[in-house]
Residue, then its C-alpha position, 0 to 999 in steps of 0.5 A: x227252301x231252294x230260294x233260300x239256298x240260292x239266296x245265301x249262296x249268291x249272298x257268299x259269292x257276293x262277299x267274296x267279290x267284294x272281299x277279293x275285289x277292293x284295291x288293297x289301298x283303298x280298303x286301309x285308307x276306308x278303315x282309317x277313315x272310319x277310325x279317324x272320325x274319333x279326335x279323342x275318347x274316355x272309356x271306361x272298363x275291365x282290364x284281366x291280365x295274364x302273365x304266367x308268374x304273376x297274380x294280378x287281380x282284374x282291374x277297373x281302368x279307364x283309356x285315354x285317347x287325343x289324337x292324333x298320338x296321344x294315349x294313356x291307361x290308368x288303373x283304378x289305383x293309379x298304377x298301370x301294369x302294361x307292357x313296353x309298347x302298350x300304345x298299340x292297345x290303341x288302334x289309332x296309333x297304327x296311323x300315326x306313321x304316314x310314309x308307308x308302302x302297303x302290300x297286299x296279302x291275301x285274305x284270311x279269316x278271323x273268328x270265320x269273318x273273311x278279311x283281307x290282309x294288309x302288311x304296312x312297311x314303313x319307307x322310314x329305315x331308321x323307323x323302330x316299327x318293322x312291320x304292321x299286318x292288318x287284318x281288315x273286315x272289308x264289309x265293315x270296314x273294321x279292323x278286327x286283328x293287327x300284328x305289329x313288330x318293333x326292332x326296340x319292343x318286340x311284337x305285340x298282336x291285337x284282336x278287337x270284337x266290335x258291337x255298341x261303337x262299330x260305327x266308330x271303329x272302336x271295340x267293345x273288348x281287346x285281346x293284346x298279346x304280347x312277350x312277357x319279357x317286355x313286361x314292366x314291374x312297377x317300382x315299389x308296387x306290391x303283388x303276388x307272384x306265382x307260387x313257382x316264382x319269386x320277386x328276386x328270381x323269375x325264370x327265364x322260361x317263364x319271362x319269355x312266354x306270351x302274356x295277355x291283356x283283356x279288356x272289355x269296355x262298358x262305356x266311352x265318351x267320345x269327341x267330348x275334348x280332352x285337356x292336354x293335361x291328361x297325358x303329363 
């Protein structure tokens, strides 16, 4: 029982070395890395959605992904209830701006996971993103939250759970957090609003709160090709 508690004790101090001790920029350009080895995806899933004055059923989707920017969701209906900014639900684009200045914020954890903290600002001023805040697993090299704030669309916050597909750095489940006043309503789409509002009239206390979109993956198919055609 002694060497057991020796063992996992030397096992924290260990990760906490590893954790503390990578240079900051070292440890974004590992996690791109291990993104990077995906040219492009299909996946499939189940998207729940929750926006305080609406009622939307969960729905099948299916995610499209190109690289290097390339990304679209569908739902089952063809109609995709997302708000503006919905490309961060896709991790690889947090990489597609290249001429950032990387500032190492510490460590924090998530769900008890011990990660380091990367803020991502770019050089570009006239750039509409502000900030991305990384918040990567430093023995998986995983992405498991990122924060990303835009002077056009607000801010917007991702949480992966990885499982099945960790190797490729794509989560089996996404949380993406976003202000509900970036929220689109599909022109000529009927739904349910909450019993509290309206179509006509959604109150502004109700259209500045947070809304949620989770979606959990049961398949993907990855570096198979996809035909630009997709994404029209």
């Amino acid at each position: 029982m002694k060497n057991k508690t020796i063992y996992i004790l030397f096992f924290f101090i260990l990760v906490q070395q590893i954790t503390a001790g990578q240079n900051i920029n070292v440890l974004v350009a590992n996690a791109k890395s291990k993104i990077d080895q995906v040219k492009d995806y299909k996946a499939s899933g189940k998207m729940k959605t929750n926006v305080s004055f609406l009622k939307l059923p969960i729905a099948n989707v299916m995610l499209y992904f190109k690289n290097p920017n390339k990304f679209k969701l569908k739902s089952e209906k063809g109609v995709s209830f997302v708000p503006k900014g919905s490309l961060n639900i896709n991790l690889n684009s947090i990489f597609t701006e290249t001429d950032y200045t990387i500032i190492d914020a510490g460590t924090e954890k998530v769900d008890n996971i011990p990660v380091r903290v990367a803020k991502l600002l770019p050089n570009d001023d006239n750039n509409d993103l502000v900030l991305t805040t990384l918040y990567i697993d430093p023995i998986q090299l995983l992405i498991l939250k990122s924060k990303t704030t835009t002077k056009e669309n607000g801010t917007y916050e991702l949480k992966m759970n990885y499982h099945k597909y960790s190797k490729y750095g794509l989560p089996d489940k996404i949380l993406f957090s976003f202000n509900t006043k970036d929220y689109k309503l599909p022109k000529g789409i009927t739904f349910d609003f909450d019993d509290r509002t309206s179509k006509s009239s959604i109150p502004k206390t109700e259209k500045n709160k947070k809304g949620e979109l989770e979606i959990l993956f049961s398949n993907y198919e990855i570096n198979k090709g996809i035909s630009d055609d997709m994404f029209k």
